[in-house]
C-alpha positions as CSV (number, residue, x, y, z in Angstrom):
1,X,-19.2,-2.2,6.0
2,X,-15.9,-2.3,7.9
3,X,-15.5,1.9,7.4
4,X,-18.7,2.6,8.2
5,X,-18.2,0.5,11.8
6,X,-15.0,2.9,11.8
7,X,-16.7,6.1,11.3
8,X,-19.0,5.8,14.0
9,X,-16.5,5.1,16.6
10,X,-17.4,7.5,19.6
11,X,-16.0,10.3,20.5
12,X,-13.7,10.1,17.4
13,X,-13.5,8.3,14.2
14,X,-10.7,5.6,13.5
15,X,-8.9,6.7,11.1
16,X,-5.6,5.1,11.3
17,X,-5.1,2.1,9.2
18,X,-3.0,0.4,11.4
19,X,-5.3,0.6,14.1
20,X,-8.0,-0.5,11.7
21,X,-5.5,-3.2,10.2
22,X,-5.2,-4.6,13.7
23,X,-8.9,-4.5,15.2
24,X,-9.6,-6.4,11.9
25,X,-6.8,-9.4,12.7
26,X,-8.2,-9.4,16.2
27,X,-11.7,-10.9,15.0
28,X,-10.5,-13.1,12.6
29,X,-9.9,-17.0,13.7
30,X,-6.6,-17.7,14.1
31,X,-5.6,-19.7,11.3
32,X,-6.9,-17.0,9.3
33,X,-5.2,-14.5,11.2
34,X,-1.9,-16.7,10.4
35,X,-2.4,-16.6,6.9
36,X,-2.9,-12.7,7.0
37,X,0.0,-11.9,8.5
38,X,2.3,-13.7,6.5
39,X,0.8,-12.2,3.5
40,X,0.6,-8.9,4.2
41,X,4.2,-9.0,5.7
42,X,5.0,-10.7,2.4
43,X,3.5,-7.9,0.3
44,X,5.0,-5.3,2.4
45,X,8.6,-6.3,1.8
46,X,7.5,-6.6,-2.4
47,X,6.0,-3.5,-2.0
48,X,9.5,-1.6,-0.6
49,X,11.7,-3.6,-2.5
50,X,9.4,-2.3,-6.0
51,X,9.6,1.2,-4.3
52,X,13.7,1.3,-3.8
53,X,14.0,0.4,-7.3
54,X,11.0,3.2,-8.7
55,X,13.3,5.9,-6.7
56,X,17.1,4.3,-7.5
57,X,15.7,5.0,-11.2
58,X,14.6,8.2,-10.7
59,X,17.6,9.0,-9.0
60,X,19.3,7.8,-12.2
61,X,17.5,10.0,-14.6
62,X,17.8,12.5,-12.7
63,X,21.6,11.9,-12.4
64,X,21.6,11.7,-16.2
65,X,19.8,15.1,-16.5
66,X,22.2,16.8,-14.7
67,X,25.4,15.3,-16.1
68,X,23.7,16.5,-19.7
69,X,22.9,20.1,-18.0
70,X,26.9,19.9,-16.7
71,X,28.4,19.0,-20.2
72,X,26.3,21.4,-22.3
73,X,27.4,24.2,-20.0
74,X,31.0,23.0,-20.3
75,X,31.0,22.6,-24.1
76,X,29.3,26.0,-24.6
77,X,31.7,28.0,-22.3
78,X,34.6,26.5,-24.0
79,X,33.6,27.2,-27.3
80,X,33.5,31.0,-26.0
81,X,30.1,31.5,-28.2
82,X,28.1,32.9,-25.8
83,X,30.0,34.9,-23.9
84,X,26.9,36.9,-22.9
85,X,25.3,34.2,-20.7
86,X,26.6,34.5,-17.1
87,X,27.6,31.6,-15.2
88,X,25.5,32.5,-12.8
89,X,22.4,32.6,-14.6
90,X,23.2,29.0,-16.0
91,X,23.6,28.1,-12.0
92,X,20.0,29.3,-11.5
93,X,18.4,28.1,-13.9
94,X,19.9,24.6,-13.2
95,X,18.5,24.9,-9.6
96,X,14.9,25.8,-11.0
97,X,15.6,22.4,-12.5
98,X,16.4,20.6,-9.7
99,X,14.0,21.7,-7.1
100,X,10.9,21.5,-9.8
101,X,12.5,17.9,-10.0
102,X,12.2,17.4,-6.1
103,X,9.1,18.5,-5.6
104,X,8.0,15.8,-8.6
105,X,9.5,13.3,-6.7
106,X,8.2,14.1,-3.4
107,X,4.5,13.8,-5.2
108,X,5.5,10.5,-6.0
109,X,6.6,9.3,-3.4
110,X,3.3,11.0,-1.4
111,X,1.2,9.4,-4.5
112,X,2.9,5.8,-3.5
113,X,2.1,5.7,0.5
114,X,-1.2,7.1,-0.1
115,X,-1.6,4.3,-2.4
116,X,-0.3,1.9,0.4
117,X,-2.5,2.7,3.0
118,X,-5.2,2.1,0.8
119,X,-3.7,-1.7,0.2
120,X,-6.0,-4.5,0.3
121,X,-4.5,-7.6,-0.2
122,X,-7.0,-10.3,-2.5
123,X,-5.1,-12.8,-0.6
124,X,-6.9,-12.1,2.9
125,X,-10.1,-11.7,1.8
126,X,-10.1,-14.5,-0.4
127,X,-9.5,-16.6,2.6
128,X,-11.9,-15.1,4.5
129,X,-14.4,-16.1,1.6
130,X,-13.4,-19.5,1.8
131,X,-14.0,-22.8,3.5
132,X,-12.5,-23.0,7.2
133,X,-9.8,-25.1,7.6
134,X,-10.7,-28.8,7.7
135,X,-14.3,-27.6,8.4
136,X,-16.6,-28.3,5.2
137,X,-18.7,-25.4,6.3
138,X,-19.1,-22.3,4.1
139,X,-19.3,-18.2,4.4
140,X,-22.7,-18.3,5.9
141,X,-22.1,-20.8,9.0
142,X,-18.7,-18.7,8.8
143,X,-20.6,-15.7,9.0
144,X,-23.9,-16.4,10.9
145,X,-23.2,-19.6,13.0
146,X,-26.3,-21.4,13.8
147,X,-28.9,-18.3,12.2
148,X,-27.1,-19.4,8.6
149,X,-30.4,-20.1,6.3
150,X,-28.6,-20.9,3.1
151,X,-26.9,-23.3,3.7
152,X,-25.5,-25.4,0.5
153,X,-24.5,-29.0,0.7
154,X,-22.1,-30.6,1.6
155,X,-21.7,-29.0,4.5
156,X,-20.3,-30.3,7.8
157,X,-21.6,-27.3,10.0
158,X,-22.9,-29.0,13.3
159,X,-24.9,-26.6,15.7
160,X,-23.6,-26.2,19.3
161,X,-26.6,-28.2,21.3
162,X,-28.5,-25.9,23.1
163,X,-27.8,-26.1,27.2
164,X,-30.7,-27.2,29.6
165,X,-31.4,-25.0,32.4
């Protein structure tokens, strides 16, 4: 419902999930809010700490590829048997290596902050499923206020009295 309220935004649709992230926070009560916040800054920081690791791994395989590359060239111009490869060709072929290996890692990393915009946390909208605060009142009074029509007891939801004019 939310991205459909986006996409109709005149003259130009919101796109930005930041923007979206915010307009969203600003309609919420503030306890909720609160709660939202902490959480996604929470899941943010989990998020980059999981993604420094994923790369410092890669970095280390990759390392590991190279330093296997490095000694197999060593050992096999040493031992003088293939005097008919040129250095230079090994060089190339080692740099074909190495970029097809940066451009894999830059499509991971491009797979992982599409993947983060996308981030909804359960956290937040099981909240906003649930009972307000000390209030007893449930998602329809949450949601409707006074026009709620299933209402389920218990509920604690008392209507605002209507002013006499």
């Amino acid at each position: 419902m939310l991205d459909s309220t986006f996409e109709l935004a005149s003259p130009k649709a919101i796109t930005e999930s930041k923007t979206k992230y915010n307009y969203v926070l600003a309609h919420l009560p503030p306890e909720i809010a609160t709660v939202v916040r902490d959480q996604c800054q929470y899941l943010c920081k989990r998020f980059w700490l999981s993604f420094h690791r994923f790369l410092r791994t890669r970095q280390q395989i990759l390392a590991d590829r190279i330093l296997d590359i490095n000694s197999t060239s060593i050992s096999t111009i040493s031992s003088g048997s293939e005097r008919n490869s040129s250095p230079v060709k090994e060089l190339k072929s080692d740099i074909d290596f190495l970029r097809s290996e940066i451009k894999e890692l830059r499509k991971d990393v491009a797979g992982l902050r599409r993947s983060r915009r996308r981030f909804r946390s359960p956290s937040s909208t099981r909240h906003a499923r649930s009972k307000s605060g000390g209030n007893r009142y449930y998602w329809y009074h949450f949601r409707f206020h006074e026009k709620a029509t299933r209402c389920i007891p218990p509920c604690s939801f008392k209507r605002n009295p209507v002013p006499e004019e």
